[in-house]
DSSP file (Angstrom, degrees, kcal/mol; ACC not computed):
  #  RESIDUE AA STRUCTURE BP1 BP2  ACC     N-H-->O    O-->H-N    N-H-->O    O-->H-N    TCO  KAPPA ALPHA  PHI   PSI    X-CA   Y-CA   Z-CA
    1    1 A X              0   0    0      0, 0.0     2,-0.3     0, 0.0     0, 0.0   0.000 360.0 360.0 360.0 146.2   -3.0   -6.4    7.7
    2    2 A X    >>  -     0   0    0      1,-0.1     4,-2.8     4,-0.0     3,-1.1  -0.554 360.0-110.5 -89.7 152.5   -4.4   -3.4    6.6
    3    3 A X  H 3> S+     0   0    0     -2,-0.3     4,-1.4     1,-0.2     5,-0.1   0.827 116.0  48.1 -63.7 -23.6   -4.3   -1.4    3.8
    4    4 A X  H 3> S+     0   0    0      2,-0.2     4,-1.1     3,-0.1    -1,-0.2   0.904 113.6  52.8 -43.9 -44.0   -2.4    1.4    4.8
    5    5 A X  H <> S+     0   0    0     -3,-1.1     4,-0.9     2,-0.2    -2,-0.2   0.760 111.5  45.7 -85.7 -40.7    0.0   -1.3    6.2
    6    6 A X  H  X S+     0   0    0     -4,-2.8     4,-3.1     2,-0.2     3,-0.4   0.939 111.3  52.1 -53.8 -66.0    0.2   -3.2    2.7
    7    7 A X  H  X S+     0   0    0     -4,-1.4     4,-0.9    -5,-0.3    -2,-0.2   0.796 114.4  41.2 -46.9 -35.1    0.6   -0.1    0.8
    8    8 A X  H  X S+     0   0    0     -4,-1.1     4,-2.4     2,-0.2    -1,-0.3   0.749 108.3  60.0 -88.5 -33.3    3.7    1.1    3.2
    9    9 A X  H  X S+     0   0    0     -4,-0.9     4,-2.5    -3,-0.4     5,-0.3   0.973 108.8  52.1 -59.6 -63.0    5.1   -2.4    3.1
   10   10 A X  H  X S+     0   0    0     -4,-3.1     4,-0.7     1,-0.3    -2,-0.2   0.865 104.1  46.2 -23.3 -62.5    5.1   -1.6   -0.5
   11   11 A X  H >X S+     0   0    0     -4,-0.9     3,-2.0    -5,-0.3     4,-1.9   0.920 109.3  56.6 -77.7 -40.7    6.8    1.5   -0.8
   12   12 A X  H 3X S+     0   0    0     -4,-2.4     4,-1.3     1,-0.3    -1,-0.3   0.941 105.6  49.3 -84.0  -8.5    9.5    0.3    1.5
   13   13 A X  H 3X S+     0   0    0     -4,-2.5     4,-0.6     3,-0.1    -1,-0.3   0.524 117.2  51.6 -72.7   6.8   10.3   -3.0   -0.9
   14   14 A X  H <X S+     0   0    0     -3,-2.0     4,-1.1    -4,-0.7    -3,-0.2   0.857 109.5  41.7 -90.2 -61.1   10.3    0.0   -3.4
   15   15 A X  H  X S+     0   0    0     -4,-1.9     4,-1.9     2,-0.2     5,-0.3   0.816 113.9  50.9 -41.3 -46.3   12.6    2.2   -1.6
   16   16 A X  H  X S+     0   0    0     -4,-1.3     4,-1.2     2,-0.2     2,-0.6   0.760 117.3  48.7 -71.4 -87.4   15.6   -1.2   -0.4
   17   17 A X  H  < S+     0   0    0     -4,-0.6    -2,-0.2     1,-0.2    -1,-0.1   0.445 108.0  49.1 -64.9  -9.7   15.3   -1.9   -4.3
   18   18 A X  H >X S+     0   0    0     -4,-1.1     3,-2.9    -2,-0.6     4,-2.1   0.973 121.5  39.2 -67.6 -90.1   16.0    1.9   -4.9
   19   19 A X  H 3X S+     0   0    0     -4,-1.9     4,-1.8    -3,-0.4    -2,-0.2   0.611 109.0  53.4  23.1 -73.7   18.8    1.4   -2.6
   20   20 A X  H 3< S+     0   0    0     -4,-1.2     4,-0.4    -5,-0.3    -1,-0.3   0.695 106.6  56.7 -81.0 -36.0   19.9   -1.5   -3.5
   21   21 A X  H X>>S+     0   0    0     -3,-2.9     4,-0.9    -5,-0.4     5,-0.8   0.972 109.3  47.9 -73.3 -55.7   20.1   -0.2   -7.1
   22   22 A X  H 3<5S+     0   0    0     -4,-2.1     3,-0.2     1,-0.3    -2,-0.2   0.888 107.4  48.6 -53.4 -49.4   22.2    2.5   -6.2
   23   23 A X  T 3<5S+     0   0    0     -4,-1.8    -1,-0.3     1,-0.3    -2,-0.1   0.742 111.1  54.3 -70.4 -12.8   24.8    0.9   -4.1
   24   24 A X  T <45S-     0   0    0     -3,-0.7    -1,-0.3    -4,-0.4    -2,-0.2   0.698 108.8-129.7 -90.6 -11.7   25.3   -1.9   -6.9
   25   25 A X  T  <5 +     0   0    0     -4,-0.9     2,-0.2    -3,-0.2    -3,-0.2   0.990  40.7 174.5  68.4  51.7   25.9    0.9   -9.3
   26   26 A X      < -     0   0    0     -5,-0.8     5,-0.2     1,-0.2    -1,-0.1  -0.570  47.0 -50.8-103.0 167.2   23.6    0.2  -12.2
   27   27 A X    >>  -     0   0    0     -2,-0.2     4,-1.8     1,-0.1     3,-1.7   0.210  49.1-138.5  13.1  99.9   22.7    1.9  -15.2
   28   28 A X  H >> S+     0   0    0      1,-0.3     4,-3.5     2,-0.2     3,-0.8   0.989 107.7  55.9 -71.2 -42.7   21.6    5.8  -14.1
   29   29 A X  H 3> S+     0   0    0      1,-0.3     4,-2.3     2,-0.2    -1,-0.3   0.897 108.4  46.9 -60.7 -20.2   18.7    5.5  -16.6
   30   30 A X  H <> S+     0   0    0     -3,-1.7     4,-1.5     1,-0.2    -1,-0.3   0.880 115.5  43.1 -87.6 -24.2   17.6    2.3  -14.7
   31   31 A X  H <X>S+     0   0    0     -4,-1.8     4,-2.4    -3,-0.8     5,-0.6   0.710 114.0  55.1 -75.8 -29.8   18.0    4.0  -11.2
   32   32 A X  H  X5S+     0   0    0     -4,-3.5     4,-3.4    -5,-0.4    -2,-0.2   0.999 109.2  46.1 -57.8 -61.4   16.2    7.1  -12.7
   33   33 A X  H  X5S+     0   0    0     -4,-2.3     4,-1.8    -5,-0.3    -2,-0.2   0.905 110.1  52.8 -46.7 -64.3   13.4    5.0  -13.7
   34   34 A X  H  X5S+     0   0    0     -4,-1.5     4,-1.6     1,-0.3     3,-0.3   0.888 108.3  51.4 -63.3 -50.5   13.3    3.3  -10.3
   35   35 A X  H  X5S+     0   0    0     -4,-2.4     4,-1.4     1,-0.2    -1,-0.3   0.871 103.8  58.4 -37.8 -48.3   13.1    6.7   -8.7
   36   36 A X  H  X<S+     0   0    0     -4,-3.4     4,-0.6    -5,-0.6    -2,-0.2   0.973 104.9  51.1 -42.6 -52.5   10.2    7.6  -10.9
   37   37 A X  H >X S+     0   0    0     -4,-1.8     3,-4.2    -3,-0.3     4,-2.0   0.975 110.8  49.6 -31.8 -85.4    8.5    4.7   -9.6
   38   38 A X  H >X S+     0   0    0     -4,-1.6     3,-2.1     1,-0.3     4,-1.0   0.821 114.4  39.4 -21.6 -93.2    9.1    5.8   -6.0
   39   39 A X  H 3X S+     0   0    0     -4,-1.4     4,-1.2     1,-0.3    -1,-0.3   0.503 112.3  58.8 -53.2 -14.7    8.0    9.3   -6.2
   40   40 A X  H <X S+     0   0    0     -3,-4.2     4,-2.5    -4,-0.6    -1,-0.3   0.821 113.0  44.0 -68.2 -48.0    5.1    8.1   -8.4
   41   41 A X  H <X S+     0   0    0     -3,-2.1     4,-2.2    -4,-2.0    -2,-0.2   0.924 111.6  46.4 -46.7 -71.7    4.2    6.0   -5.5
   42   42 A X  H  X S+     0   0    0     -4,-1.0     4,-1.7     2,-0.3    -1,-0.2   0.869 109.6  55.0 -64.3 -53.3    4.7    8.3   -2.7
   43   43 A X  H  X S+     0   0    0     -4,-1.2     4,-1.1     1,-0.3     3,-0.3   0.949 107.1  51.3 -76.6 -60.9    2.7   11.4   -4.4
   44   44 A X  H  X S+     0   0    0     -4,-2.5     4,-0.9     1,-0.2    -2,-0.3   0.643 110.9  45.8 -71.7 -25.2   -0.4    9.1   -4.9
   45   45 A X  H ><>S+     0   0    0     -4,-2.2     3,-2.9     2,-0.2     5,-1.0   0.983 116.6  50.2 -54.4 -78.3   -0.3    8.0   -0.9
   46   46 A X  H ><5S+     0   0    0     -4,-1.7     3,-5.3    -3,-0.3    -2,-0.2   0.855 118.0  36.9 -27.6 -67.4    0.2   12.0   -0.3
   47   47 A X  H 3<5S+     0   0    0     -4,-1.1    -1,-0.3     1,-0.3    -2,-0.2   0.610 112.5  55.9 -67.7  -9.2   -2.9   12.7   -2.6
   48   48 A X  T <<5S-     0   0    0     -3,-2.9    -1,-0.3    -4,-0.9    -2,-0.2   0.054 108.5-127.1-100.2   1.6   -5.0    9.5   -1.4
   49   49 A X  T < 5S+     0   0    0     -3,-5.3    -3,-0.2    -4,-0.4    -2,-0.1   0.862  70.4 138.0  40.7  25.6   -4.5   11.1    2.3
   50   50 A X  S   <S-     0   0    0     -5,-1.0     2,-0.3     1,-0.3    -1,-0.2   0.777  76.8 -11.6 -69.8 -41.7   -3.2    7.5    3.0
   51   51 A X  S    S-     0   0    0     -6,-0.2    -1,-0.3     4,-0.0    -2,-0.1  -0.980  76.0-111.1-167.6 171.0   -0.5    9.2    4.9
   52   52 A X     >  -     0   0    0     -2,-0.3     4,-1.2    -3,-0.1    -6,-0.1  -0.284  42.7 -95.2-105.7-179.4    1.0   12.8    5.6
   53   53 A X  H  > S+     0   0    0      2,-0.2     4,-0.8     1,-0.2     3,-0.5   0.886 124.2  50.2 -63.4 -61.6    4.5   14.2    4.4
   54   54 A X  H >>>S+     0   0    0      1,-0.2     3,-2.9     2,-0.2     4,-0.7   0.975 106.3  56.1 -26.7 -75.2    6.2   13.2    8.1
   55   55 A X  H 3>5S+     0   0    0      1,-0.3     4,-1.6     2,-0.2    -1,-0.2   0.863 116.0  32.0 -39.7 -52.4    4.8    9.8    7.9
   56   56 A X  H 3<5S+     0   0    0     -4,-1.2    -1,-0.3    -3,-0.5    -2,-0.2   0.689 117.0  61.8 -84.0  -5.3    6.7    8.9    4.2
   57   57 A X  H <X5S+     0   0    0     -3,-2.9     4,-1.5    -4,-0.8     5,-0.2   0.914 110.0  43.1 -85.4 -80.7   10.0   11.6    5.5
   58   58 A X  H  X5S+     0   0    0     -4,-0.7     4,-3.4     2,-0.2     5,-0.5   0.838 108.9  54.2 -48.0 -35.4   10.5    8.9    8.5
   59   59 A X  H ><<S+     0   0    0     -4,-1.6     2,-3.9    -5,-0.6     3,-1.8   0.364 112.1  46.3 -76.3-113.1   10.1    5.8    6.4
   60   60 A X  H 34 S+     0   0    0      1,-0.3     4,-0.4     2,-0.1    -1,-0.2   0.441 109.2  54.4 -37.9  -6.2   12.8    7.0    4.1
   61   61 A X  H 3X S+     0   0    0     -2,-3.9     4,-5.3    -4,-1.5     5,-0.3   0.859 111.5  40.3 -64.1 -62.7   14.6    7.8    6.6
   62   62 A X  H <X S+     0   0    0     -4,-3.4     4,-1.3    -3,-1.8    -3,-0.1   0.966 116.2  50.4 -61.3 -48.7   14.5    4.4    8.2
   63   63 A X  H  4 S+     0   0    0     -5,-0.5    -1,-0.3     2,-0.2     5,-0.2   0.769 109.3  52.7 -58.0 -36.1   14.8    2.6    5.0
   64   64 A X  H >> S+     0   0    0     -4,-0.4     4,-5.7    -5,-0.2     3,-2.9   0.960 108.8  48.0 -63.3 -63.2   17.9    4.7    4.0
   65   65 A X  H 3X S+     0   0    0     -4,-5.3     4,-0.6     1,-0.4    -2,-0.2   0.636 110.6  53.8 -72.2   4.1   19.8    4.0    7.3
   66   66 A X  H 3< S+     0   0    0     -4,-1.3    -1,-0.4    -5,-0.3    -2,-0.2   0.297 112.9  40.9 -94.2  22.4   19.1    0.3    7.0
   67   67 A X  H <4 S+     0   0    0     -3,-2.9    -2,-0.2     2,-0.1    -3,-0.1   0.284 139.1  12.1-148.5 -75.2   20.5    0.1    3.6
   68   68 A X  H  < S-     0   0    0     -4,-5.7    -2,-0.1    -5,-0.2    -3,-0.1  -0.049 106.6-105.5-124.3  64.7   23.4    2.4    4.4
   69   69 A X     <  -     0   0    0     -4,-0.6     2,-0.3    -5,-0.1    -1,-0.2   0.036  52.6 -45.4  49.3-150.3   23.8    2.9    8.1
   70   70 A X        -     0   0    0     -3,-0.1     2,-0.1    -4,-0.1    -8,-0.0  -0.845  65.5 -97.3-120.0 174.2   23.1    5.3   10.0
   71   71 A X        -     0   0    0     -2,-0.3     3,-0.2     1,-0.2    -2,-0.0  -0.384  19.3-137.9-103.7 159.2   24.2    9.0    9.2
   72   72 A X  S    S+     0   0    0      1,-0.2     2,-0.2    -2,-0.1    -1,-0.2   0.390  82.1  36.5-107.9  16.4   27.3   10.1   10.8
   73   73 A X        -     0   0    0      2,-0.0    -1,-0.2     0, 0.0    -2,-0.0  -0.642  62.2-141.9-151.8 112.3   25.5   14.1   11.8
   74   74 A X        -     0   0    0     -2,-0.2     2,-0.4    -3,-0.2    -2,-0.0  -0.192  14.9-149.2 -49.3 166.7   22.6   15.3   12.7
   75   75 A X        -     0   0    0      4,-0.0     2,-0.3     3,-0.0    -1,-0.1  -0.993  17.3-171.8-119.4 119.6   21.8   18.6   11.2
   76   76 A X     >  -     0   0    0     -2,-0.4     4,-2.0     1,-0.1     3,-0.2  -0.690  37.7-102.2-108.5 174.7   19.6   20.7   13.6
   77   77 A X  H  > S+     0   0    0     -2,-0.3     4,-1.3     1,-0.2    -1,-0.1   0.929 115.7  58.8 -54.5 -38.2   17.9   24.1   12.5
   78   78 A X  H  > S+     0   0    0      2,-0.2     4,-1.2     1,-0.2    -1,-0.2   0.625 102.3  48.6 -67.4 -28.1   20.5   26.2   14.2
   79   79 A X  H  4 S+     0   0    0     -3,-0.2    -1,-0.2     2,-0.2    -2,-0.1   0.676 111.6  54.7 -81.9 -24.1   23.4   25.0   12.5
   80   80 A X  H >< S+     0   0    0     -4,-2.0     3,-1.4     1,-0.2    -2,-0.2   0.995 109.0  43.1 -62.8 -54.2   21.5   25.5    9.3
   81   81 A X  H 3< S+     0   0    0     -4,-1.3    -2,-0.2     1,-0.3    -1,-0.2   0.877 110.0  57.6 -65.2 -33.7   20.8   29.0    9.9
   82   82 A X  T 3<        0   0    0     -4,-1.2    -1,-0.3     1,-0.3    -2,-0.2   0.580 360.0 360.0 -56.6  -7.1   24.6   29.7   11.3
   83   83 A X    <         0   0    0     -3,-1.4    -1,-0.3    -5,-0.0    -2,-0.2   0.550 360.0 360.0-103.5 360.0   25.8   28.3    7.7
């Protein structure tokens, strides 16, 4: 496995436990904290050019809707600008 591919493996056990914290309803300081992690995480891949902004947008994407399904509306650009 590569290191990119360890390092992303990472960040998505970071992201289910993120997840996983939330839906269980714990402590906000202990979900704050966990978020900290995360985003700690994520800017040093950004800033290590280990992978681009797209690259970490779809794995939290994917990692969200396996955790809590899939989203019940797409949002496109056009409906944004109409709101």
């Amino acid at each position: 496995m590569s290191a990119k591919a360890e390092m992303l493996d990472t960040l998505r056990t970071m992201l289910r436990d993120v997840f996983r914290l939330r839906n269980d309803g714990v402590a906000y300081a202990r979900l704050a904290r966990a978020h900290g992690y995360v985003d700690g995480y994520m800017r040093a891949l950004l800033e290590a050019n280990v992978c681009d902004k797209r690259e970490l947008l779809a794995l939290v994407a994917e990692e969200r809707s396996h955790v809590d399904g899939p989203a019940t509306l797409e949002v496109t650009s056009a409906a944004i600008a109409a709101a």
